[in-house]
N, C-alpha and C positions, 0 to 999 in steps of 0.2 A: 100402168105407170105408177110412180110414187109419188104420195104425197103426203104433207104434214095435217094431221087429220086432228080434234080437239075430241078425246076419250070422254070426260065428263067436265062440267065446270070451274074454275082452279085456277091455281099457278102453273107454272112454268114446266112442271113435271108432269102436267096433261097435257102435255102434243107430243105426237108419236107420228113415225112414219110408216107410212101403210099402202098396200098393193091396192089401188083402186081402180076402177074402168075410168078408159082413155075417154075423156070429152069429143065430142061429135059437134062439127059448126052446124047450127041452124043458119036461116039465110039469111043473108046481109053478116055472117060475123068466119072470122076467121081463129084457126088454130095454130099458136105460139106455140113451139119449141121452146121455152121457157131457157134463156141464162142466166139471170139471178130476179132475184126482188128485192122487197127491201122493206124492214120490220117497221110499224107504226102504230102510234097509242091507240087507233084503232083495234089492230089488231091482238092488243093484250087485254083493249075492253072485249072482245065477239070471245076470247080466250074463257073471260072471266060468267061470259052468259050476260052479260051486262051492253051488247051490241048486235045483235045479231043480224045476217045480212039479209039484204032485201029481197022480198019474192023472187025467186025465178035462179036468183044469184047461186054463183058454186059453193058449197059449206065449207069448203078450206080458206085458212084466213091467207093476206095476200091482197094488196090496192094498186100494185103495179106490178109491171115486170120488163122487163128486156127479154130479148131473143130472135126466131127467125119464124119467117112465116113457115109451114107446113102443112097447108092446107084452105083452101077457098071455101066458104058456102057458097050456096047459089045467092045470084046478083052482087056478087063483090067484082067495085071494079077499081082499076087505079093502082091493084097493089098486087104482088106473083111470090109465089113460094121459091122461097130464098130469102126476100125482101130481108133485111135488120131492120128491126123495129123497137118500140118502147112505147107501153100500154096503157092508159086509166082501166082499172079492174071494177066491178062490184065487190069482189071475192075471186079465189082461186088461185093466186101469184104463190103460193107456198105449193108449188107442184113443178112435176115435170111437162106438162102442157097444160095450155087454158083456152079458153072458147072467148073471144072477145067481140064486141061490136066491132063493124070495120072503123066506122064515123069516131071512137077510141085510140084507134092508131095513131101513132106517131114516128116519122122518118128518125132516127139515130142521129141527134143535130152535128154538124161538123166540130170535129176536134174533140168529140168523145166515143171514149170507146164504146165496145158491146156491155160489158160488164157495169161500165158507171153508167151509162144511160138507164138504169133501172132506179137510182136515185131522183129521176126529174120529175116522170106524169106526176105522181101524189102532189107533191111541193108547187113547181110549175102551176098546175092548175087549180089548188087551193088558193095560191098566193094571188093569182092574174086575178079570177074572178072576184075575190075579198076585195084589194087595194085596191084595183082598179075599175074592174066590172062594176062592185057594191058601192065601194067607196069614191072613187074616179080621184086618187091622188094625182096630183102632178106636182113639174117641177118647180122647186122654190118653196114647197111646202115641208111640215116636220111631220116625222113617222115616228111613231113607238111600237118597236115589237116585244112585246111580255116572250119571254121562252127565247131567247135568243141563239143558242147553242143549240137548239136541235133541227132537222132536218127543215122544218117550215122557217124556224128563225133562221137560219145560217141564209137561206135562201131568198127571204124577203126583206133580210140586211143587203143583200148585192143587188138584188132588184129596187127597191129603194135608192139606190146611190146611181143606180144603169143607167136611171131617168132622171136622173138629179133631185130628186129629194134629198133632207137633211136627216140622218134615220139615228133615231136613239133605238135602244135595245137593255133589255134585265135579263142578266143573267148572272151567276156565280166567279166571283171574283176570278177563278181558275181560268174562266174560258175568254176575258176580257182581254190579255192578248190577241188571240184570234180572231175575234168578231173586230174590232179595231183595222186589221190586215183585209176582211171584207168588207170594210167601208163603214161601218158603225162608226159613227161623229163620237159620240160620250156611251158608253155601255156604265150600267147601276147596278151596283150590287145587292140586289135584293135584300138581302139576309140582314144586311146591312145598313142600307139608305134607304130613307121614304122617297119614293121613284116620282110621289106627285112633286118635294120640294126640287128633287134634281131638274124634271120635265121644267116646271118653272123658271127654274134657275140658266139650265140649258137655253132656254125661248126667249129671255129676256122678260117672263112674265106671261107671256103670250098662250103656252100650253102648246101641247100635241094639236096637227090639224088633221090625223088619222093614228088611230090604237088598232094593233091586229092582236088580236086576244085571245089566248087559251085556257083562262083560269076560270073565266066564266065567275059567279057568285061573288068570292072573296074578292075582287077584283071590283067588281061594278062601280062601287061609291068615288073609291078612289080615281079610278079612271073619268068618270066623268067631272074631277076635279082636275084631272091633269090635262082636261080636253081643251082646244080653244074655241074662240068662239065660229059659231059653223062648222065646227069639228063634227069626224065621223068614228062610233066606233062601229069594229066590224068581230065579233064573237065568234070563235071557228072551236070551242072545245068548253068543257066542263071541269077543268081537273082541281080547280076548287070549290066547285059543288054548283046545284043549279035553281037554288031559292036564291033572290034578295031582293030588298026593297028599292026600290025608284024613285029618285025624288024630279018628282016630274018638274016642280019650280025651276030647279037646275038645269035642265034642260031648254026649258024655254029662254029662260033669260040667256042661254048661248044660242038658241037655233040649232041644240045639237039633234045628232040622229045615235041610234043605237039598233044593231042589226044583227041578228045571228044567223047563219046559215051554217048546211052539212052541204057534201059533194055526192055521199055514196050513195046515195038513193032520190038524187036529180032524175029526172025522167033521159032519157037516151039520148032524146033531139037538145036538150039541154049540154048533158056531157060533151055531144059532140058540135054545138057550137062551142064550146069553151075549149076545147083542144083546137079546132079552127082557128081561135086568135091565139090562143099558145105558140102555135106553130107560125102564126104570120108574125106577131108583135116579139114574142120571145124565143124563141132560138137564135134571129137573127144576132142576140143580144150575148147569147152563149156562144156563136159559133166567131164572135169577135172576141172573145173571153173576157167580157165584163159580167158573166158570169157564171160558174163551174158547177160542178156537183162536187159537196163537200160529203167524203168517206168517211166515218171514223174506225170502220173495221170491216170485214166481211167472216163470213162461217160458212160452211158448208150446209145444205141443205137439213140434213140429219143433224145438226147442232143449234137447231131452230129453239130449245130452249134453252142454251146458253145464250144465244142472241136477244129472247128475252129480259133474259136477266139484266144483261145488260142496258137494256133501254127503261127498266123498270128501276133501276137504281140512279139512272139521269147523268150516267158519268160520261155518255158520247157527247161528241162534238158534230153536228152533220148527220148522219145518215147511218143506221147498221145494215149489213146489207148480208142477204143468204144465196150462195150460187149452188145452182144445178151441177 
């Protein structure tokens, strides 16, 4: 088969596509026909040498995928070659097949296609487990999503709004139309606006009563000012950086909490409780269309670093996505 393979550590001009051997299911996991994936900052950190995947995991980058089944291990039950499906990966979704846990699967929720359902596991199951698993948002309460325009924000502003939370969101003035149309109350221009006076301003004083955060470091001080009291932050990324200081005062005097978690190197029976409530609490939510999978473009397999590029430069909206 083919797959996008990383030559040496780097940019964008180290992934190449390469003839590799076909994966073989171990038991309990099945083998995808792979229809598309779908590119994530993950994937340009494992690019850079800076992520690499967990034990046992396939070296091609890739954190989901869409497709069809093509094949059972031993002791797979529930699911038949043909099936449509959409995946949580370790690794592997930049390929023309992948080996997956079965307990990873997921039905192709109603009202999307083959092709967009490759935008949901990642999102979907970062967002469920964060907001709600870590954090246990509900409704009537306010969300702040840092990073709003990209595939977790686009997604955890509709999910937010699904359950009735009040959901602010930062992001670049360009993309504040849009986030607005999926249910974002007030979006902040970063660049522009201190996000803690806006959060305030927004709350009536009150602050954020859940922060989903990707900036990690540069972020921390600020955010636990824009927290309210009994607020929760919930840390899902680094991207501006992963030293800072704590001011633990702060915290108590709110009751707050501060949490970081990853997904791709959860233990198996983890993953696959979290796609369990995926699929119970969140499709039904998709397949009523209060919430979509947001595209900003797709590329062909073989253009896997042009699709880089473009997530590395922050100009999508939603989702970049690579089809087989």
């Amino acid at each position: 088969m083919q797959a996008v393979t990383i030559t040496e550590p780097g940019g964008p001009e180290q992934l190449a596509v390469t003839e590799v051997p076909d994966p073989t299911p171990a038991a309990d996991e099945v083998i995808i026909e792979v229809a598309a994936t779908a590119v994530n900052r993950a994937d340009l950190l494992q690019r850079q040498g800076k992520y690499p995947p967990p034990p046992g995991a396939s070296p091609y980058p890739g954190l989901e995928c869409s497709g069809r089944i093509a094949e059972l291990g031993a002791g797979v039950s529930g699911w038949r070659v043909g099936d449509e499906v959409c995946a949580l990966l370790s690794g592997g979704g930049y390929a023309e097949r992948v080996a997956v846990p079965a307990g990873q699967l997921m039905p192709v929720p109603a009202g999307v296609s083959l092709i967009e359902a490759a935008a949901l596991p990642e999102v979907a199951c970062t967002v469920w487990s964060n907001v709600v698993g870590c954090a246990a948002l509900r409704a009537g309460e306010t969300l702040l999503v840092h990073g709003g325009g990209g595939g977790i924000g686009t997604f955890a502003i509709q999910f937010g709004s699904a359950i009735g939370a009040t959901v602010l969101a930062t992001a670049r003035q360009a993309k504040h139309e849009a986030l607005h149309a999926l249910g974002a109350a007030q979006v902040i221009d970063y660049t522009e606006q201190d996000f803690v006076a806006a959060v305030r301003s927004a709350t009536n004083g009150r602050g954020a009563d859940v922060i989903l955060d990707i900036l990690g470091a540069s972020y921390l001080a600020r955010n636990i000012q824009a927290l309210a009291c009994d607020g929760r932050i919930v840390i899902i990324g680094m991207q501006g950086g992963r030293r800072a200081e704590l001011d633990i005062g702060v915290l108590l005097a709110k009751r707050a909490s501060v949490t970081a978690t990853g997904l791709r190197a959860r233990p198996a029976e983890q993953k696959a409780e979290i796609v369990r409530r995926v699929v119970a609490e969140v499709w039904p939510l998709v397949a009523r269309g209060g919430i979509r999978p947001i595209i900003d473009c797709r590329f062909p397999l073989a253009e896997a670093t042009d699709a880089h590029r473009r997530v590395e430069r922050s100009d999508h909206l939603g989702k970049v996505l690579l089809t087989t």
